[in-house]
BAMARVEX-768967 format. One record per residue (C-alpha): x, y, z. Coordinates in steps of 0.5 Angstrom, whole numbers. Example, Ala and Ser with C-alpha at 12.3 -4.5 7.8 and 13.67 -1.06 7.14 Angstrom:
2
TORTOR     c1     c2     c3
TORTOR     25     -9     16
TORTOR     27     -2     14
end
This chain:
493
TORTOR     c1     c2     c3
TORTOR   -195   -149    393
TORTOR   -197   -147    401
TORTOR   -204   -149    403
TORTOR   -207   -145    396
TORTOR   -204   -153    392
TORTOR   -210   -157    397
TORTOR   -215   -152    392
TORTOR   -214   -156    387
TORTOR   -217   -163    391
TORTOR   -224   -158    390
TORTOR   -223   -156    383
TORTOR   -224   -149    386
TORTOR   -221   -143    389
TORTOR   -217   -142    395
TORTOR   -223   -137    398
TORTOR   -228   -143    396
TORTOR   -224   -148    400
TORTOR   -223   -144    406
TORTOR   -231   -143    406
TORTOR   -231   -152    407
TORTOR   -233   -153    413
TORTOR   -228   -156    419
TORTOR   -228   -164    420
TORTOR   -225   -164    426
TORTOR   -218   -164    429
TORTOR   -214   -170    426
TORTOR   -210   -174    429
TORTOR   -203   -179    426
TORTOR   -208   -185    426
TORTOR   -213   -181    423
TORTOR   -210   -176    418
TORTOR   -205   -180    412
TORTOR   -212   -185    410
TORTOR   -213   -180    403
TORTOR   -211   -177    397
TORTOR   -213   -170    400
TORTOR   -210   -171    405
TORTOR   -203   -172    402
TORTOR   -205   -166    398
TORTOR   -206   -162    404
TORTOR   -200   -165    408
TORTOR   -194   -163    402
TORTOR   -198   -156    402
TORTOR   -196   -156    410
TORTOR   -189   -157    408
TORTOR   -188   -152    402
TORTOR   -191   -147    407
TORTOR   -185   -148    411
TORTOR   -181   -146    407
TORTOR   -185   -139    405
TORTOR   -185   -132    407
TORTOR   -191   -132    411
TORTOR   -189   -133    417
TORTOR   -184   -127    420
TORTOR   -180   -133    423
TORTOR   -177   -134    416
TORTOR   -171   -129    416
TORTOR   -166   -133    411
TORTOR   -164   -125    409
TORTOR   -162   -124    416
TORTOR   -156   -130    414
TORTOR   -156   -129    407
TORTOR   -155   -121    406
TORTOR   -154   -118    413
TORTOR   -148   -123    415
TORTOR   -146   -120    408
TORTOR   -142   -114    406
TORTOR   -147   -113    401
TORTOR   -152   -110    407
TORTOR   -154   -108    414
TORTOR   -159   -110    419
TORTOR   -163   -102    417
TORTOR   -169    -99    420
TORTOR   -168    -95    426
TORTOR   -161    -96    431
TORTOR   -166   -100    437
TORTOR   -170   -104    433
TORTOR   -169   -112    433
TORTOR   -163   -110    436
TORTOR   -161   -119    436
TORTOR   -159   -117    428
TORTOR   -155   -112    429
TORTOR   -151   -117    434
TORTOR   -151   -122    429
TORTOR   -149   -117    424
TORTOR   -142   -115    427
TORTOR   -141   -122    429
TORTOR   -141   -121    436
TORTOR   -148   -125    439
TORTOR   -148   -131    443
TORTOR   -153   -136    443
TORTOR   -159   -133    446
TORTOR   -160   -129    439
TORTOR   -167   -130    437
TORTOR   -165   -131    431
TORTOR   -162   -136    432
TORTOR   -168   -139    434
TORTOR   -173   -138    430
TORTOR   -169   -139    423
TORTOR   -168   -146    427
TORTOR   -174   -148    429
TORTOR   -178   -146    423
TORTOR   -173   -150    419
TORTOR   -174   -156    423
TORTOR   -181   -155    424
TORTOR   -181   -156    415
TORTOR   -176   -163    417
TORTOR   -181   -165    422
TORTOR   -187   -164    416
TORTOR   -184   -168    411
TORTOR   -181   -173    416
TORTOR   -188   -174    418
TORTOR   -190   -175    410
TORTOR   -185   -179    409
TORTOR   -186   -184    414
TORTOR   -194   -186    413
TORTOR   -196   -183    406
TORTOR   -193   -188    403
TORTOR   -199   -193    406
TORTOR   -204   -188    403
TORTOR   -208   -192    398
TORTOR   -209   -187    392
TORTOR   -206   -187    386
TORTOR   -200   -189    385
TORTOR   -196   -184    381
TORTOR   -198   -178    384
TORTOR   -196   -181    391
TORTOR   -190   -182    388
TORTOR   -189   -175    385
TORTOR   -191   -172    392
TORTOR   -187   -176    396
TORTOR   -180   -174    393
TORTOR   -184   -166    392
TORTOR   -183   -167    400
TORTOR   -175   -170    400
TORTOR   -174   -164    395
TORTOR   -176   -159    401
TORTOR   -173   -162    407
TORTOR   -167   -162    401
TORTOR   -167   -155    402
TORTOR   -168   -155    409
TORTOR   -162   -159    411
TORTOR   -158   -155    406
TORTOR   -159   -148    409
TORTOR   -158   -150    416
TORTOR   -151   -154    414
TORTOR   -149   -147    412
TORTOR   -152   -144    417
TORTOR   -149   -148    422
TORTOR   -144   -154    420
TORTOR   -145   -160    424
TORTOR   -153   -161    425
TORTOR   -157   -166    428
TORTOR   -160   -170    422
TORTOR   -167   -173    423
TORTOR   -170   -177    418
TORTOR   -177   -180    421
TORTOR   -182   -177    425
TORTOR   -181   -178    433
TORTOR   -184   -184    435
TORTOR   -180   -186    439
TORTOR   -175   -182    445
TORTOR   -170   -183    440
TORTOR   -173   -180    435
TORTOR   -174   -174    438
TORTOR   -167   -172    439
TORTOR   -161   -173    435
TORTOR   -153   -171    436
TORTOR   -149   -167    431
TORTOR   -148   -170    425
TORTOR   -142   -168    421
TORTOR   -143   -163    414
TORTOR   -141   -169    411
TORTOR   -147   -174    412
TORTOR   -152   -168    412
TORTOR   -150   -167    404
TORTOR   -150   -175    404
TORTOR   -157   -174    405
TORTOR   -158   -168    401
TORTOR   -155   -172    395
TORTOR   -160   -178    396
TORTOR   -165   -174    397
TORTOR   -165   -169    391
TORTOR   -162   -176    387
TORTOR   -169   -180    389
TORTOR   -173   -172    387
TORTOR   -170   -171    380
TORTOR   -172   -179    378
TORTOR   -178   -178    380
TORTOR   -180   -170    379
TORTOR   -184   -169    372
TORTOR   -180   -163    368
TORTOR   -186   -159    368
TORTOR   -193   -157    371
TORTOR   -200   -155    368
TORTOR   -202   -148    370
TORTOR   -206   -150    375
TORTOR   -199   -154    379
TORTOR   -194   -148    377
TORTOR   -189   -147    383
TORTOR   -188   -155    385
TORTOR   -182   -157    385
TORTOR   -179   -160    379
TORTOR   -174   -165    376
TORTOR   -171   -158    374
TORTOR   -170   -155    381
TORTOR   -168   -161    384
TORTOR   -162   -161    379
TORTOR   -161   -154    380
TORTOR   -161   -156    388
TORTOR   -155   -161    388
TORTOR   -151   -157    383
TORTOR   -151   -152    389
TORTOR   -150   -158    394
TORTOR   -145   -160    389
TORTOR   -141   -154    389
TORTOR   -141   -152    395
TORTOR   -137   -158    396
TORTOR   -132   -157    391
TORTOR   -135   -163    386
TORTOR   -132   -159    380
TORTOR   -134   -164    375
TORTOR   -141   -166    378
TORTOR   -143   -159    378
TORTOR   -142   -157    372
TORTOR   -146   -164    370
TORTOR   -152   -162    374
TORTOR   -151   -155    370
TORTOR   -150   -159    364
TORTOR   -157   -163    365
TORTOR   -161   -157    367
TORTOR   -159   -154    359
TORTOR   -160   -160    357
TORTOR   -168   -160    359
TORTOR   -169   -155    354
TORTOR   -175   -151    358
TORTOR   -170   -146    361
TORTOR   -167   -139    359
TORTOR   -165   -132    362
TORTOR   -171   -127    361
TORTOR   -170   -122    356
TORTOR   -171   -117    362
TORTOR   -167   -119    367
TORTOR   -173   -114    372
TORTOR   -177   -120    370
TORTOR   -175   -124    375
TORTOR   -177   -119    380
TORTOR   -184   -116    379
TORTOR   -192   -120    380
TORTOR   -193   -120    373
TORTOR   -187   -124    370
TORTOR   -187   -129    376
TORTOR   -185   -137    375
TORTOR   -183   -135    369
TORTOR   -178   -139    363
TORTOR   -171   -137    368
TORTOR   -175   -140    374
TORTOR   -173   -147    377
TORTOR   -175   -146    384
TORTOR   -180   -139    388
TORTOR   -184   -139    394
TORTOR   -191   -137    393
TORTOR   -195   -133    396
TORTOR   -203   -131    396
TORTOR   -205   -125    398
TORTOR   -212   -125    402
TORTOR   -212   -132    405
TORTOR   -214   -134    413
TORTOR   -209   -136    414
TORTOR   -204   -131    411
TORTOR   -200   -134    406
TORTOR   -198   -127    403
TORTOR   -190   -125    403
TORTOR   -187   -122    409
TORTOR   -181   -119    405
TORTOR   -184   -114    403
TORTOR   -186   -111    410
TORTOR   -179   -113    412
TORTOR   -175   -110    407
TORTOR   -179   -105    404
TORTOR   -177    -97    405
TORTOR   -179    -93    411
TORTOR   -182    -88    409
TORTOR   -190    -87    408
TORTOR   -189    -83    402
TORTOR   -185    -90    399
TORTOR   -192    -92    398
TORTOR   -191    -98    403
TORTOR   -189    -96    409
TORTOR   -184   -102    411
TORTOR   -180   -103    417
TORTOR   -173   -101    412
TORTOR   -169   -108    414
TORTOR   -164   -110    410
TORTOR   -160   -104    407
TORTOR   -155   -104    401
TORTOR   -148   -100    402
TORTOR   -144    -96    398
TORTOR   -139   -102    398
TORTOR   -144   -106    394
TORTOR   -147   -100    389
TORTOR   -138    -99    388
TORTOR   -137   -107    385
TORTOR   -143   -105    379
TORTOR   -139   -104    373
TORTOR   -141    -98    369
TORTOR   -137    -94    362
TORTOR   -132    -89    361
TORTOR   -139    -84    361
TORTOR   -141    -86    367
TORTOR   -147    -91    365
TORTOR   -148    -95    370
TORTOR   -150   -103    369
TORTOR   -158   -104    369
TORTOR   -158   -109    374
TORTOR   -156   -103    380
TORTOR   -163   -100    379
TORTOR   -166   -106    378
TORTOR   -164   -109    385
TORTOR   -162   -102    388
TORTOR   -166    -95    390
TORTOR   -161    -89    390
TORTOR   -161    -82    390
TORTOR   -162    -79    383
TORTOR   -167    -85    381
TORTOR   -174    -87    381
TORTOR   -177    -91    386
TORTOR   -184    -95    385
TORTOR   -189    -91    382
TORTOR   -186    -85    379
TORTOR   -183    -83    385
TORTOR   -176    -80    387
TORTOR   -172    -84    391
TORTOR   -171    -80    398
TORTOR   -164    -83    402
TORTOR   -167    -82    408
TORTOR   -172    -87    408
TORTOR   -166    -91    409
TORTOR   -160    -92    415
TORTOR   -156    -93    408
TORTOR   -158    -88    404
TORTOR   -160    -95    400
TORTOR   -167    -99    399
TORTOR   -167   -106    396
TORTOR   -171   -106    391
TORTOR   -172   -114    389
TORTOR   -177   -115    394
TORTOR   -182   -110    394
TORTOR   -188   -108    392
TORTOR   -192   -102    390
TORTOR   -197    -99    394
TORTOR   -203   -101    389
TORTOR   -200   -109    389
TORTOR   -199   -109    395
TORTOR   -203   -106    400
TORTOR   -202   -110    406
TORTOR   -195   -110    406
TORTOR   -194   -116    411
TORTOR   -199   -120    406
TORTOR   -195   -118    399
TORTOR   -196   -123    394
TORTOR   -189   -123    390
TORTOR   -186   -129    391
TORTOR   -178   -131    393
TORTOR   -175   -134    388
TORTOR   -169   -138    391
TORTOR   -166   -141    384
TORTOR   -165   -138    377
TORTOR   -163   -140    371
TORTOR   -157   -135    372
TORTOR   -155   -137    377
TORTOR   -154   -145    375
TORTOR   -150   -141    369
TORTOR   -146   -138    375
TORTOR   -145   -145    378
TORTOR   -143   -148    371
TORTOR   -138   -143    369
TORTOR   -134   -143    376
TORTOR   -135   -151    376
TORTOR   -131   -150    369
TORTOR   -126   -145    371
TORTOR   -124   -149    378
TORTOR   -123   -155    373
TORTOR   -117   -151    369
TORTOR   -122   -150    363
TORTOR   -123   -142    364
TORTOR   -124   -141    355
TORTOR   -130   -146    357
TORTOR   -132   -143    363
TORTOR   -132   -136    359
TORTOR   -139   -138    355
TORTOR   -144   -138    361
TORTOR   -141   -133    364
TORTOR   -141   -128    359
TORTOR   -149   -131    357
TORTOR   -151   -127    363
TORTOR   -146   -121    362
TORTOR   -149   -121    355
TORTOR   -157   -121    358
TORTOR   -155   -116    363
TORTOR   -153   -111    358
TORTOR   -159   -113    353
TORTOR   -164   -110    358
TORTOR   -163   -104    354
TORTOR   -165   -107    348
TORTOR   -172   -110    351
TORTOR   -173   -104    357
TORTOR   -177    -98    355
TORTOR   -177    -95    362
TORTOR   -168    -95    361
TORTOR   -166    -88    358
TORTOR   -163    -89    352
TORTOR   -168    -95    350
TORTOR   -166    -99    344
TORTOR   -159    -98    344
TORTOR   -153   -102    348
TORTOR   -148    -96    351
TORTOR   -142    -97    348
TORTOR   -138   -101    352
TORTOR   -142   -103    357
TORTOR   -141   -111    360
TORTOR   -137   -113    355
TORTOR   -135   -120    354
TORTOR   -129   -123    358
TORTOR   -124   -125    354
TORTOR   -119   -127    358
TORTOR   -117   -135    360
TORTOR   -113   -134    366
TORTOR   -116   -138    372
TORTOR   -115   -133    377
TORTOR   -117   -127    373
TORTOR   -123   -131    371
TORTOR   -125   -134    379
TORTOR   -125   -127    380
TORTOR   -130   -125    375
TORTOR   -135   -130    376
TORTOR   -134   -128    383
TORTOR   -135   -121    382
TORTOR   -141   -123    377
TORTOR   -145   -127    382
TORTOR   -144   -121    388
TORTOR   -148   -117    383
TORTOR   -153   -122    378
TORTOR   -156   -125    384
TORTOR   -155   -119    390
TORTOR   -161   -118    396
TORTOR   -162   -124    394
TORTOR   -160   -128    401
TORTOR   -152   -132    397
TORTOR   -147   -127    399
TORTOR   -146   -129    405
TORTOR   -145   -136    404
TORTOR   -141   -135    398
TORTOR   -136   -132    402
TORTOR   -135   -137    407
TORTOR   -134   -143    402
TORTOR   -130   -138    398
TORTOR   -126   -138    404
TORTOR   -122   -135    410
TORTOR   -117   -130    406
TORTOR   -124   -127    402
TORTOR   -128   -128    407
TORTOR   -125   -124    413
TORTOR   -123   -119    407
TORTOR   -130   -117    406
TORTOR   -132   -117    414
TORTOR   -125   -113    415
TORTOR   -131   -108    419
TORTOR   -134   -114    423
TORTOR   -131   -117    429
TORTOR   -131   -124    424
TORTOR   -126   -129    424
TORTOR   -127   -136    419
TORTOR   -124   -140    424
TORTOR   -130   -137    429
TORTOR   -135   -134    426
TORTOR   -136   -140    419
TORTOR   -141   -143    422
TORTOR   -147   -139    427
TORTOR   -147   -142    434
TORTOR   -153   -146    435
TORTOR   -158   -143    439
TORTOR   -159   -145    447
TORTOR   -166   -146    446
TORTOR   -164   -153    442
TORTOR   -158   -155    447
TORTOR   -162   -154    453
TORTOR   -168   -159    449
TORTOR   -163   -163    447
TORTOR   -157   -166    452
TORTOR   -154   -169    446
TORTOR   -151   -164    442
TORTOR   -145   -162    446
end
């Protein structure tokens, strides 16, 4: 994945290849002749989608937007967050911008491969694979940009023509039309699994994943629950012992991973992850010294579940820095390293990981095994069959709990605090709704969902938990786009 994949062309690390001397500048007419050049090209496109560049700011939209958190930092810094957190912008906001550009400049990268990579005489089946790698990735881009925005101009083909260049809005059903035909041609195409060397392309796997998502975010119950059901069926996907696993450098594009962002420290370019800077605590006696974004509140520390002697479910300490507990490196937590009193934790680093914050190498893992297991549960539970939606869900209860049976940093280690996480036992659909609800807010939180969760939840849940915002569903369910794209584009009324 990103520029570190053209490496395996050489046979040889990424510093090695970076030492090659340059060919010159190409040009559409010289570039897409060979095989590196696809190689190099599809890296371009999963670069896009990576957090090596600060443009990309999908948890500005997926957590800050959120009641899960707030913008963070100090009161003035990048003040068109805070804007966009109170939902009272207007369509100058930077981030609208950027999130935009960066998404579309991903679109246009793949287009442009799949419009003159299938002329490249190479062989045959690796073309192919790299080809519905690329339909994965502007998959991905559309479907953020759908929730983001709602109707989107589609673009298919690179711009060769004035046509090409501008597009007008397409409606959310013709962009998820192109989604499903996009993952559909990937998971015919998309071996199961990769050699080490290739670990972190995209898959069969996460293109299922992918169209589950797009599935049950247009309420194709059953379809989605198929998706989920095929993912299971592969037989290379389990939840990790620890669900910490999922979080750390040691135990990345591991057997719960369908799809992450990866990134390499050290490089020239950087391909590092941004997050870490971004999102890690303030204070220089954290041990990173980041720019303290994207804050947990109290609201989302009160839906952890915890006993009748007050042992709390192991995910808050694993996803949330709070006072009382310990941070990275032995060190206590200090609520004044954040405008919250609350830090993120699934996103940062120790200071002897990463100690260029802005160049961390810790990947993003967008899709999971547990949240397919989520996906299947509420697919089943919106089809009326809450006892069969009740197996999946209470397999990630169950592995959230366990984490004190395989954690020796977890006080009480080896032993389950009696009644923590039990099982769900009821079949009542609305009882049920509200639990895969309350489980997805706490299994997959600060991990960029939650805010379009709420909105495909609908009008009465979403403006309930923005009732602090100036959010109102029929205005605010889709982000305005940005002026920069209306005044380049005269079709977009």
């Amino acid at each position: 994945m990103l520029i570190s994949f053209a490496c395996l062309l050489f046979l040889t690390d990424c510093r090695n290849l970076l030492e090659e001397n340059l060919e010159g500048n190409y040009s559409n007419a010289s570039f897409y002749k060979t095989e590196a050049h696809a190689l190099l090209a599809v890296s371009g496109i999963y670069n896009a989608c990576s957090f090596s560049s600060y443009d990309n700011i999908l948890w500005v939209f997926g957590d800050v937007a959120s009641d899960d958190a707030v913008k963070g930092s100090s009161a003035g810094d990048q003040s068109d967050i805070a804007y966009l957190e109170q939902f009272n912008y207007n369509r100058s906001n930077s981030c609208l911008d950027k999130i935009w550009k960066r998404y579309y400049e991903g679109i246009s990268r793949a287009n442009y491969f799949l419009y003159y990579g299938r002329n490249i005489q190479m062989q045959e089946a690796l073309k192919n694979r790299l080809l519905n790698e690329a339909k994965f990735i502007r998959a991905y881009f559309y479907f953020n940009l759908v929730n983001i925005f709602g109707e989107i101009p589609l673009k298919l083909n690179p711009p060769l023509t004035s046509d090409d260049i501008n597009k007008p809005k397409s409606s959310a059903t013709d962009v998820y039309a192109q989604i499903e035909k996009d993952l559909g041609d990937a998971i015919q195409a998309l071996p199961v699994a990769y050699p080490p060397a290739d670990v972190g392309r995209a898959t069969k796997g996460a293109a299922l994943g992918l169209l589950a998502k797009a599935h049950l975010y247009q309420r194709k119950w059953d379809k989605a629950a198929d998706d989920a059901a095929a993912i299971e069926a592969l037989g290379i996907y389990s939840l990790r012992p620890k669900y910490a696993d999922n979080f750390i450098k040691a135990t990345q594009n591991n057997s719960e991973s369908l799809f992450e962002m990866q990134h390499i420290s050290g490089q020239i370019p950087n391909l590092g992850n941004s997050l870490v800077q971004w999102l890690s605590p303030r204070g220089s006696e954290a041990g990173i010294n980041g720019w303290g974004f994207d804050v947990p509140v109290e609201n989302l520390v009160k839906e952890y579940e915890k006993t009748a002697e007050g042992i709390s479910d192991p995910r808050l300490d694993y996803t949330i820095g709070r006072p009382g507990h310990t941070w990275s490196d032995g060190i206590e937590y200090n609520p004044g390293w954040s405008a919250s009193g609350y830090s993120q934790r699934k996103n940062q680093q120790s200071k002897t990981d990463a100690p260029i914050t802005g160049d961390a190498n810790l990947n993003y893992v967008y899709l999971r095994y547990a949240d397919i297991l989520l996906i299947k549960a509420e697919a089943l539970n919106e089809q009326h069959k809450p006892e069969a939606a009740l197996l999946p869900l209470n397999q990630v209860r169950k592995r959230a709990r366990e984490s004190y049976l395989y954690d020796r940093n977890l006080v009480g280690y080896g032993t389950v605090p009696a009644g923590l996480l039990p099982e769900v036992v009821s079949t009542d659909e609305a009882f049920v709704r509200d639990a895969i609800r309350h489980e997805r807010r706490v299994e997959l939180a600060m991990e960029f969902h939650r805010f379009f969760d709420l909105m495909r939840y609908g009008k009465t849940a979403a403006e309930q938990a923005l009732s602090n915002t100036h959010f109102k569903y029929e205005t605010h369910r889709f982000f305005l786009i940005p002026q920069s794209e209306l005044d380049a584009n005269p079709l977009i009324k």
